[in-house]
mmCIF file as Biopython writes it, N, C-alpha, C and O atoms, coordinates in Angstrom:
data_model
#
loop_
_atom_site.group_PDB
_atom_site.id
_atom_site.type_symbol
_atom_site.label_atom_id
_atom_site.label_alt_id
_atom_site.label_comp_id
_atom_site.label_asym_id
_atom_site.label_entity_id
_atom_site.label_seq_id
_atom_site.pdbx_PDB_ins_code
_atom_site.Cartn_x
_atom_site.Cartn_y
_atom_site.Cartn_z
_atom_site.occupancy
_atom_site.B_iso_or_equiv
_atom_site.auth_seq_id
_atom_site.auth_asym_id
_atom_site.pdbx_PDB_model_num
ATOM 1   N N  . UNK A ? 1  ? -27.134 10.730 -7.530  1.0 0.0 1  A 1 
ATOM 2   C CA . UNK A ? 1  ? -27.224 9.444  -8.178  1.0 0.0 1  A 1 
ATOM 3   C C  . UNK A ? 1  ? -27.592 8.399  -7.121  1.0 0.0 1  A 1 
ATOM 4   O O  . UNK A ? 1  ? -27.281 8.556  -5.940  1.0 0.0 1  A 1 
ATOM 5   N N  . UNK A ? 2  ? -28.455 7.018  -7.695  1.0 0.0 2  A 1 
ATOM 6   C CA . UNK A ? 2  ? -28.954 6.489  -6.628  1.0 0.0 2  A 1 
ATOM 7   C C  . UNK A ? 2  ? -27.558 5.342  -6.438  1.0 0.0 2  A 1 
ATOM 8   O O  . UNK A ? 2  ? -26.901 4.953  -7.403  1.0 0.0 2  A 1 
ATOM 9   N N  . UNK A ? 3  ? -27.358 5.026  -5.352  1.0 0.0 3  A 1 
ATOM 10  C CA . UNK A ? 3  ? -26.562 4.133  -4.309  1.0 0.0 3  A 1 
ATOM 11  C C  . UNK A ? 3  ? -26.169 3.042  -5.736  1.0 0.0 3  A 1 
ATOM 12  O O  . UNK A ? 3  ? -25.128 2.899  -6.376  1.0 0.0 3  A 1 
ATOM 13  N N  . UNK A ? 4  ? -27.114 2.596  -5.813  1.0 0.0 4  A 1 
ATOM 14  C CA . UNK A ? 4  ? -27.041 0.996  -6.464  1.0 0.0 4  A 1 
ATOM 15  C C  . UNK A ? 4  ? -26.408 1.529  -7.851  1.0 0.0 4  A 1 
ATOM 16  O O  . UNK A ? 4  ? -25.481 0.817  -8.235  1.0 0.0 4  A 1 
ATOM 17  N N  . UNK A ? 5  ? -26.696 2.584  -8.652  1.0 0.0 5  A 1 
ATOM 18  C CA . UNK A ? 5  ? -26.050 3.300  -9.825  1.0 0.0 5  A 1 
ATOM 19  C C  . UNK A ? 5  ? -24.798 2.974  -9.615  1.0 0.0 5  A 1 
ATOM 20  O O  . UNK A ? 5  ? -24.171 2.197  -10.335 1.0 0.0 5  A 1 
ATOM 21  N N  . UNK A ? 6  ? -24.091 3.879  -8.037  1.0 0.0 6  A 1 
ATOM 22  C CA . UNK A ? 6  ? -22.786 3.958  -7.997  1.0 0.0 6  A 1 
ATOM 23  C C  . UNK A ? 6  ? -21.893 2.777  -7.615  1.0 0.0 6  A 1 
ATOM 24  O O  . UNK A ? 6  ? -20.700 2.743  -7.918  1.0 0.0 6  A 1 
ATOM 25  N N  . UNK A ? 7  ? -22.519 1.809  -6.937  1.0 0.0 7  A 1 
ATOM 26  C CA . UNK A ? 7  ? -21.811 0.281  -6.468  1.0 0.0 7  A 1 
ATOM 27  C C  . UNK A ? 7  ? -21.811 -0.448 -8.240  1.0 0.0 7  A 1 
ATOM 28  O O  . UNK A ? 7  ? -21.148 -1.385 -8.685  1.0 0.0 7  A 1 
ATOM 29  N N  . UNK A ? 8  ? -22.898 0.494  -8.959  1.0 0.0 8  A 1 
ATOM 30  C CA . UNK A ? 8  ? -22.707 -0.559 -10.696 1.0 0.0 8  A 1 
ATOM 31  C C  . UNK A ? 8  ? -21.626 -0.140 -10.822 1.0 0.0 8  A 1 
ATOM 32  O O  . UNK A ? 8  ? -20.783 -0.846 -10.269 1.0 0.0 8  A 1 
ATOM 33  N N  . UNK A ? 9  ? -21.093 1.078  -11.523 1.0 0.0 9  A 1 
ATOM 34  C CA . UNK A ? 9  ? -20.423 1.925  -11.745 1.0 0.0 9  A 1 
ATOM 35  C C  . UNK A ? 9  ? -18.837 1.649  -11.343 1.0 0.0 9  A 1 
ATOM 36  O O  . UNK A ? 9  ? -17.809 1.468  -11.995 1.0 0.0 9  A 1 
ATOM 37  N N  . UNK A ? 10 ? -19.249 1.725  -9.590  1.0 0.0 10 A 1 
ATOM 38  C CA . UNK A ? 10 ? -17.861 1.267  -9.229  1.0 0.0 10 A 1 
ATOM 39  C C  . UNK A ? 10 ? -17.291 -0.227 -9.627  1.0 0.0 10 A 1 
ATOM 40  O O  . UNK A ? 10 ? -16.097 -0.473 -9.799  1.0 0.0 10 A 1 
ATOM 41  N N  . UNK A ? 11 ? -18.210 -1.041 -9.724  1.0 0.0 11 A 1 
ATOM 42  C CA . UNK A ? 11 ? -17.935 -2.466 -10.123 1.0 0.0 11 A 1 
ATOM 43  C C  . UNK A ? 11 ? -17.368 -2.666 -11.090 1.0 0.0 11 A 1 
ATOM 44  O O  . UNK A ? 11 ? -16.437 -3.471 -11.076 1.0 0.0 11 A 1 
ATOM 45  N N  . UNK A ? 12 ? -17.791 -1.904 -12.438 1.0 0.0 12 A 1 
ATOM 46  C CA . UNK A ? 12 ? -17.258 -1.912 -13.846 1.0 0.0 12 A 1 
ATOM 47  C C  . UNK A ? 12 ? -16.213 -1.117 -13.333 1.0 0.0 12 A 1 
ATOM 48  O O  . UNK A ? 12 ? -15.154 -1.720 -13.500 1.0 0.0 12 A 1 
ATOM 49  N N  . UNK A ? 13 ? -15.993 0.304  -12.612 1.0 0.0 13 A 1 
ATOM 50  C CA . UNK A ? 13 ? -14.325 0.637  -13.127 1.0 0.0 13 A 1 
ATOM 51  C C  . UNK A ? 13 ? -13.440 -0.813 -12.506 1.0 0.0 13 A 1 
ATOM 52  O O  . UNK A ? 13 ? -12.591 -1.365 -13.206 1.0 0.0 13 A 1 
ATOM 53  N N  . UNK A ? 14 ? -13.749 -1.245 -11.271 1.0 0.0 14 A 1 
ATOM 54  C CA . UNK A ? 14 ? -12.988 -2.412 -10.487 1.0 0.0 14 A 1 
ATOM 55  C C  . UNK A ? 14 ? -12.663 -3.356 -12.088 1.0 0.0 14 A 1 
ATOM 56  O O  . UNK A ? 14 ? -11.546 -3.369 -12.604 1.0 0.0 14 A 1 
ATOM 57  N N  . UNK A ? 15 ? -13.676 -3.966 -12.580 1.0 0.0 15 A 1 
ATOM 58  C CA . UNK A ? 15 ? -13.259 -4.952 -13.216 1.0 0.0 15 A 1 
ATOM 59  C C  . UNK A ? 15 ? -12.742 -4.434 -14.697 1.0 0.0 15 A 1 
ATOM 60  O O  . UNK A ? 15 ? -12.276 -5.384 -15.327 1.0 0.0 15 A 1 
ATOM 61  N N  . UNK A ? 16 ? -12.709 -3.511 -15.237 1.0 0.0 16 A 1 
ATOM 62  C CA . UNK A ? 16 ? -11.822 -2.628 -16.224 1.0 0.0 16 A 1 
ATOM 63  C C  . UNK A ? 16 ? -10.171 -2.506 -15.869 1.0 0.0 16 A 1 
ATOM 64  O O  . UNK A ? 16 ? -9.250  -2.768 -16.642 1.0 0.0 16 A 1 
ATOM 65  N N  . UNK A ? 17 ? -10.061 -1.993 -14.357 1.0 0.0 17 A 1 
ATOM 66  C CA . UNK A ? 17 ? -9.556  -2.158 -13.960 1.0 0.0 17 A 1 
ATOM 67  C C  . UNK A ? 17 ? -8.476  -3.106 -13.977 1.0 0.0 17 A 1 
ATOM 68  O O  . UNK A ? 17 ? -7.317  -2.984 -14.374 1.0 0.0 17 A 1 
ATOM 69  N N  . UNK A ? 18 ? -9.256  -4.337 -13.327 1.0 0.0 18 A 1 
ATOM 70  C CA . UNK A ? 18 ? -8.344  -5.515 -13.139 1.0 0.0 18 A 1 
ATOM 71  C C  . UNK A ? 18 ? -7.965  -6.213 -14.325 1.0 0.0 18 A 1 
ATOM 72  O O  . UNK A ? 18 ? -6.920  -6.863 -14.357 1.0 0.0 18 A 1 
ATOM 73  N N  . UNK A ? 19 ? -9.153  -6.078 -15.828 1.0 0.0 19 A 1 
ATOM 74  C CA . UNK A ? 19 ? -8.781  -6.433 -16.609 1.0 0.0 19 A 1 
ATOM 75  C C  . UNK A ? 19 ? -7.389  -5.501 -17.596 1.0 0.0 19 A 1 
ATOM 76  O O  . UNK A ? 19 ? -7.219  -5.687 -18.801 1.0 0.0 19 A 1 
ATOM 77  N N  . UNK A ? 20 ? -6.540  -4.531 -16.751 1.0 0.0 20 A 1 
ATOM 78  C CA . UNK A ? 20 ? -5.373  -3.890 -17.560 1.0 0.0 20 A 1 
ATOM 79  C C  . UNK A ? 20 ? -5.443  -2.918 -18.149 1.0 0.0 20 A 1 
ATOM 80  O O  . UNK A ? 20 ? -4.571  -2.726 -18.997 1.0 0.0 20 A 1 
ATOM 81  N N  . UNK A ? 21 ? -6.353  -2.041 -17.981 1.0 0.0 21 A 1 
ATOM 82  C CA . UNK A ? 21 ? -6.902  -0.945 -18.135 1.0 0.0 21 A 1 
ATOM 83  C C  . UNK A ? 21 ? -6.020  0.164  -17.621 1.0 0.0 21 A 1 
ATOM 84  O O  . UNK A ? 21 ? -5.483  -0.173 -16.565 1.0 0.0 21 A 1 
ATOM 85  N N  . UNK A ? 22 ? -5.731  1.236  -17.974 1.0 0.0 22 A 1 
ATOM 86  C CA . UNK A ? 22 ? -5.148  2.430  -17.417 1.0 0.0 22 A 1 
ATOM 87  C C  . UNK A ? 22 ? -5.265  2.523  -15.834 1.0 0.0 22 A 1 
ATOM 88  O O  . UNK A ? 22 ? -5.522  1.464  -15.261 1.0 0.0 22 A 1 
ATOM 89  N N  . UNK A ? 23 ? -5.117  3.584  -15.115 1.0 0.0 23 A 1 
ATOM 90  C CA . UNK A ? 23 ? -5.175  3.856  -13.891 1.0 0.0 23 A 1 
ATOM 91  C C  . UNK A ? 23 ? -6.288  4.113  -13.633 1.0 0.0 23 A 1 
ATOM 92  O O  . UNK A ? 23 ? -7.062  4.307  -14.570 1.0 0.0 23 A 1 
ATOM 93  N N  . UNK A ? 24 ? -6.687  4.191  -12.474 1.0 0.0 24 A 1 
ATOM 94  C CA . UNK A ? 24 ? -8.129  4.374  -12.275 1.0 0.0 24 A 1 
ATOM 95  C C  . UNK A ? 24 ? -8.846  5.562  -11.946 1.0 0.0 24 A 1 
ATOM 96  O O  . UNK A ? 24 ? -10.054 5.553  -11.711 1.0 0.0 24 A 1 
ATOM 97  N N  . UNK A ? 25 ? -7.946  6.852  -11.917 1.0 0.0 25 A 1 
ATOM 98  C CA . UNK A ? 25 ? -8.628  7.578  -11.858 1.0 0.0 25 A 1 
ATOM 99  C C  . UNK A ? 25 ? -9.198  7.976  -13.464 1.0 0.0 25 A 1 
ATOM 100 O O  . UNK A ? 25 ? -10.294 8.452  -13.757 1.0 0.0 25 A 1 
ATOM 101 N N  . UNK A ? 26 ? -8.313  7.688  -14.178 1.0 0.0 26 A 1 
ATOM 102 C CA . UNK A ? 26 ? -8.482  7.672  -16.172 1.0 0.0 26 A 1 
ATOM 103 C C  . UNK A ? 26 ? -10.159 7.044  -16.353 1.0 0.0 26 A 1 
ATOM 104 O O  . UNK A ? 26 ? -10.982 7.758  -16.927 1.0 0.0 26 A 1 
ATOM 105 N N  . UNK A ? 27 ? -10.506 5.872  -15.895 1.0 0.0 27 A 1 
ATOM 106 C CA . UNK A ? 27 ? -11.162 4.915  -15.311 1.0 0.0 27 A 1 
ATOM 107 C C  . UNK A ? 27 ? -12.648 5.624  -15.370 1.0 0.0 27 A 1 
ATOM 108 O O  . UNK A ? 27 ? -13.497 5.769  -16.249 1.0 0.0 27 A 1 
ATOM 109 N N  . UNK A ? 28 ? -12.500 6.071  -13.685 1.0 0.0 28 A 1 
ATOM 110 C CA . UNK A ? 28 ? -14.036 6.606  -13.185 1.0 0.0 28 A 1 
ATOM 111 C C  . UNK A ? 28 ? -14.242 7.641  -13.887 1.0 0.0 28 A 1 
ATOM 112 O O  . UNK A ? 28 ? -15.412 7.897  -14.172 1.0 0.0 28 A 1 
ATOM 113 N N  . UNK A ? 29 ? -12.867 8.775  -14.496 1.0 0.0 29 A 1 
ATOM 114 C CA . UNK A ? 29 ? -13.320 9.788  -15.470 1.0 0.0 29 A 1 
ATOM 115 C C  . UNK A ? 29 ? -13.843 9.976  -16.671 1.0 0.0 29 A 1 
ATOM 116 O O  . UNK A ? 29 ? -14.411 10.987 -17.086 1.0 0.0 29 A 1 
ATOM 117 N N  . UNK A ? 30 ? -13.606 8.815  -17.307 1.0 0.0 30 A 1 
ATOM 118 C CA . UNK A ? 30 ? -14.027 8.389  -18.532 1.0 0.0 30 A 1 
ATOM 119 C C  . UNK A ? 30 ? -15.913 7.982  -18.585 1.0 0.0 30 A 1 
ATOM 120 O O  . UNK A ? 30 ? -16.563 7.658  -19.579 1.0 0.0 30 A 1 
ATOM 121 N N  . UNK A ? 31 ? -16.441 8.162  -17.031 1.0 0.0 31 A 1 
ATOM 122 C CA . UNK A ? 31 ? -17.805 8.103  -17.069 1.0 0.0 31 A 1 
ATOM 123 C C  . UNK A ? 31 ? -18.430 9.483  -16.682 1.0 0.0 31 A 1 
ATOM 124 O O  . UNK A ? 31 ? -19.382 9.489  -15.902 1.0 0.0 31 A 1 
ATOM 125 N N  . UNK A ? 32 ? -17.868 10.819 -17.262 1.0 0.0 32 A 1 
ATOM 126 C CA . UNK A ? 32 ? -18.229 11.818 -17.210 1.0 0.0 32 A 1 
ATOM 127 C C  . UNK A ? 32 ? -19.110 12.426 -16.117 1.0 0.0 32 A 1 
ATOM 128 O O  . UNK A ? 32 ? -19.895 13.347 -16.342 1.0 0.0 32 A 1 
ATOM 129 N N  . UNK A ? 33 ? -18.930 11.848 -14.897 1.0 0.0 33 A 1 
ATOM 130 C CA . UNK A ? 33 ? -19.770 12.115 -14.127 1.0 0.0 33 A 1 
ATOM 131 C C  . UNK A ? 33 ? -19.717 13.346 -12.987 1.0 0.0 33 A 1 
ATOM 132 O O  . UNK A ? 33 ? -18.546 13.692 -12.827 1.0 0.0 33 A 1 
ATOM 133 N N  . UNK A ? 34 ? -20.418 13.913 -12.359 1.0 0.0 34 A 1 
ATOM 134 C CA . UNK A ? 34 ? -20.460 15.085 -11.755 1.0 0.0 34 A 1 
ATOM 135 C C  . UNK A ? 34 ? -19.052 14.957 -10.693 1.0 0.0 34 A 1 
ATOM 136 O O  . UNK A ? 34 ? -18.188 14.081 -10.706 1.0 0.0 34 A 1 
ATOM 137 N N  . UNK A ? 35 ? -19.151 15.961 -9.938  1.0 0.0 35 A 1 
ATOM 138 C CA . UNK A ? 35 ? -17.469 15.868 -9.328  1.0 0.0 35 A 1 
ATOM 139 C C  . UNK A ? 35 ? -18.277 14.981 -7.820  1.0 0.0 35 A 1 
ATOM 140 O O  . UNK A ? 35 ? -17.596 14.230 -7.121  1.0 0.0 35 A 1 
ATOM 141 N N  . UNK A ? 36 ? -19.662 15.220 -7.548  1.0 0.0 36 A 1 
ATOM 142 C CA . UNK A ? 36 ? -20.251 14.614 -6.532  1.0 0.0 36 A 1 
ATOM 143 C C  . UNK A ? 36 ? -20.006 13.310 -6.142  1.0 0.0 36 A 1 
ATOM 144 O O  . UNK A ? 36 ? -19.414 12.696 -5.254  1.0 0.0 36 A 1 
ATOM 145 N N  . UNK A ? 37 ? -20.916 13.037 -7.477  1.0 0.0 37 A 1 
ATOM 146 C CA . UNK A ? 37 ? -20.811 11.630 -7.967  1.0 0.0 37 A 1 
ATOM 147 C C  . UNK A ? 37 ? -19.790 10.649 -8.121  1.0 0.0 37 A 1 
ATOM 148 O O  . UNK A ? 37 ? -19.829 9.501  -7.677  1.0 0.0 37 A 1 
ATOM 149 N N  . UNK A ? 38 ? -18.671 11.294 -8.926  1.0 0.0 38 A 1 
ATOM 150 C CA . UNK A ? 38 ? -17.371 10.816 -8.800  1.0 0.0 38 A 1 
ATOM 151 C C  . UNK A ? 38 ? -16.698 10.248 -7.419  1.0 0.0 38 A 1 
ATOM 152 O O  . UNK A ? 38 ? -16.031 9.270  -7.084  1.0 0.0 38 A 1 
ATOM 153 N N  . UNK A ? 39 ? -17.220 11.349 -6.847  1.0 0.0 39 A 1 
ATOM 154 C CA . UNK A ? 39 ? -16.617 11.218 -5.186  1.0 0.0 39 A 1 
ATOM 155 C C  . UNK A ? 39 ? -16.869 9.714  -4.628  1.0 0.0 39 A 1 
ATOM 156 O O  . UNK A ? 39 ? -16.158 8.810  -4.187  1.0 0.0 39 A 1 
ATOM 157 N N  . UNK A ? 40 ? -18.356 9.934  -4.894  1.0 0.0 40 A 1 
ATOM 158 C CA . UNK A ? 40 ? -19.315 8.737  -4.519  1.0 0.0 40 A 1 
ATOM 159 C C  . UNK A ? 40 ? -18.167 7.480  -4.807  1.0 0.0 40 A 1 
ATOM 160 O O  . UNK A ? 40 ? -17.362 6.905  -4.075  1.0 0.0 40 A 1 
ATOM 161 N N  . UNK A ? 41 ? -18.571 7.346  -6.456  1.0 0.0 41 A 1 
ATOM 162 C CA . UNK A ? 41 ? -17.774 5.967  -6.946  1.0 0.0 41 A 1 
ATOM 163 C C  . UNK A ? 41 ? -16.718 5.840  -6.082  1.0 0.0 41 A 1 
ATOM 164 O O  . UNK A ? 41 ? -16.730 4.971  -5.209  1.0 0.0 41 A 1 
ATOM 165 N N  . UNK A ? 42 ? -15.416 6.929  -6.280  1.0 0.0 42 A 1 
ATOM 166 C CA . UNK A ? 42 ? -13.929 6.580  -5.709  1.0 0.0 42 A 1 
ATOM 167 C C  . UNK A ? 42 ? -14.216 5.854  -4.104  1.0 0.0 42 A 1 
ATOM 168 O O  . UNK A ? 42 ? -13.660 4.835  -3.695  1.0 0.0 42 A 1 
ATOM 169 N N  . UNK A ? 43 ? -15.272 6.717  -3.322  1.0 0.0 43 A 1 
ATOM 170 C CA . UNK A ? 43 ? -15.070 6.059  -1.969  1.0 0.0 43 A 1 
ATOM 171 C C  . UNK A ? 43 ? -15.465 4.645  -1.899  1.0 0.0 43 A 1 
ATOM 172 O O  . UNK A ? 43 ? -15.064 3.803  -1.096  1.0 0.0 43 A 1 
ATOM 173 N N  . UNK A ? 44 ? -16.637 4.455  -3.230  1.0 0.0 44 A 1 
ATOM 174 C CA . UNK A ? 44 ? -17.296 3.058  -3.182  1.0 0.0 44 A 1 
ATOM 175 C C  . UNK A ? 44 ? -15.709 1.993  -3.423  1.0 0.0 44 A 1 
ATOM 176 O O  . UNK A ? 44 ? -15.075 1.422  -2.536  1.0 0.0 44 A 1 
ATOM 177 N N  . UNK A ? 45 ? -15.518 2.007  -4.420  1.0 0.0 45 A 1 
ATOM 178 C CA . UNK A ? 45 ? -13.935 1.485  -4.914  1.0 0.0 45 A 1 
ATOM 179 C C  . UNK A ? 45 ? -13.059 1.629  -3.829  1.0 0.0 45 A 1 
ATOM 180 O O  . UNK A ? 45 ? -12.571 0.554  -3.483  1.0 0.0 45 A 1 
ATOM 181 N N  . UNK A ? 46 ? -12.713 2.563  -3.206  1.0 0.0 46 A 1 
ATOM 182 C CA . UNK A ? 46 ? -11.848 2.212  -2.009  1.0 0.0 46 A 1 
ATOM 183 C C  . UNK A ? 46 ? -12.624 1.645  -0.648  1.0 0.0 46 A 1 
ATOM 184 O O  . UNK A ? 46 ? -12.077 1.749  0.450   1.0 0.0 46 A 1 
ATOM 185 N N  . UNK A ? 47 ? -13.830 1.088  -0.788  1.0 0.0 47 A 1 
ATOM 186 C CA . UNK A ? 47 ? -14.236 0.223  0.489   1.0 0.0 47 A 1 
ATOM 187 C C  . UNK A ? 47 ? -13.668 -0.815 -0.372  1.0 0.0 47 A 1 
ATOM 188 O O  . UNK A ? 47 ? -12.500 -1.192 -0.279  1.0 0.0 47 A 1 
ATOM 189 N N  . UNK A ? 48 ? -14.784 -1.409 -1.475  1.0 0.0 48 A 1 
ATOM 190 C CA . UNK A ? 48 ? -14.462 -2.524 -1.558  1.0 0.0 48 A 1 
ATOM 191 C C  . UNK A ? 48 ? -12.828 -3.178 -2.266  1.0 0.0 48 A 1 
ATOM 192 O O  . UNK A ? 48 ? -12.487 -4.351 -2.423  1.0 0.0 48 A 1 
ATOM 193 N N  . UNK A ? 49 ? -12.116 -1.972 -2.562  1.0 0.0 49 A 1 
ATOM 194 C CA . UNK A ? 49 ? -11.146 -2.594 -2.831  1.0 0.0 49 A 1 
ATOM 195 C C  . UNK A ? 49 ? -10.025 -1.792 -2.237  1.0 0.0 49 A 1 
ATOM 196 O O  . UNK A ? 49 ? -9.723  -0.797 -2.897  1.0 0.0 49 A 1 
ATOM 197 N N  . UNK A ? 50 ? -9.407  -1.983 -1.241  1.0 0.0 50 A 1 
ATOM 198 C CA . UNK A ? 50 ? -8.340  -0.741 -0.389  1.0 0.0 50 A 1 
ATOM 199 C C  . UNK A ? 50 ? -7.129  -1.239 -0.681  1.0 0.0 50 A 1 
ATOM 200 O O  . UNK A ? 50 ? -6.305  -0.602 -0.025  1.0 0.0 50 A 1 
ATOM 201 N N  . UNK A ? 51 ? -6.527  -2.191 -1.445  1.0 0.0 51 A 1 
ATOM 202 C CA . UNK A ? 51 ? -5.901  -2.291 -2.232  1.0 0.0 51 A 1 
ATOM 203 C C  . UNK A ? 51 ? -5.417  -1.205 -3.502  1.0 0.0 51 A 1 
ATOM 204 O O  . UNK A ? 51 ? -4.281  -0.945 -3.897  1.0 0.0 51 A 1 
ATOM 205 N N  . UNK A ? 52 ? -6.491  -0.790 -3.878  1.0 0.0 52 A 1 
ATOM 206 C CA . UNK A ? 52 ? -6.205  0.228  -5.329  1.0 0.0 52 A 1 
ATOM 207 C C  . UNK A ? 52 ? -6.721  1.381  -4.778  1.0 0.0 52 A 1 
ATOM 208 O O  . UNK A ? 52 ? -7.779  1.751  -4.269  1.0 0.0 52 A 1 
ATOM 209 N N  . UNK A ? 53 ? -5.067  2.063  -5.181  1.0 0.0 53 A 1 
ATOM 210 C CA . UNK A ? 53 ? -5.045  3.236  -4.951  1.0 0.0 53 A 1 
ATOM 211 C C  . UNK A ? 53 ? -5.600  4.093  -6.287  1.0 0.0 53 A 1 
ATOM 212 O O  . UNK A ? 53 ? -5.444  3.764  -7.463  1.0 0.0 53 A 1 
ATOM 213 N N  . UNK A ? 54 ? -6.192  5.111  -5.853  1.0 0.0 54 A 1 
ATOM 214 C CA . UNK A ? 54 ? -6.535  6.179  -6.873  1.0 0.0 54 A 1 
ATOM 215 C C  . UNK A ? 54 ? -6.005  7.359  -6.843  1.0 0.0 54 A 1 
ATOM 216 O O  . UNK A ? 54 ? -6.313  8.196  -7.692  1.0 0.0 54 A 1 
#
């Protein structure tokens, strides 16, 4: 998946997220995405937010 896909991606779980949403791994799983990919998002989400744990 290209870069900019996964910083979208991660952005919407962040702000799902913050808006009270389940946990976040519930979150990035709910976008059915490869286990690769997934990876991708979670590390994107823990740069920009190392606050939330997954």
């Amino acid at each position: 998946m290209a870069m900019y896909k996964v910083r979208i991606i991660a952005n919407a779980c962040i702000t799902r997220y913050d808006g009270g949403e389940r946990n976040l791994l519930d979150i990035v799983n709910s976008y059915n995405l490869s286990t690769d990919d997934a990876t991708l998002v979670k590390t994107e989400i823990a740069t920009k937010r190392p606050d939330i744990t997954i």
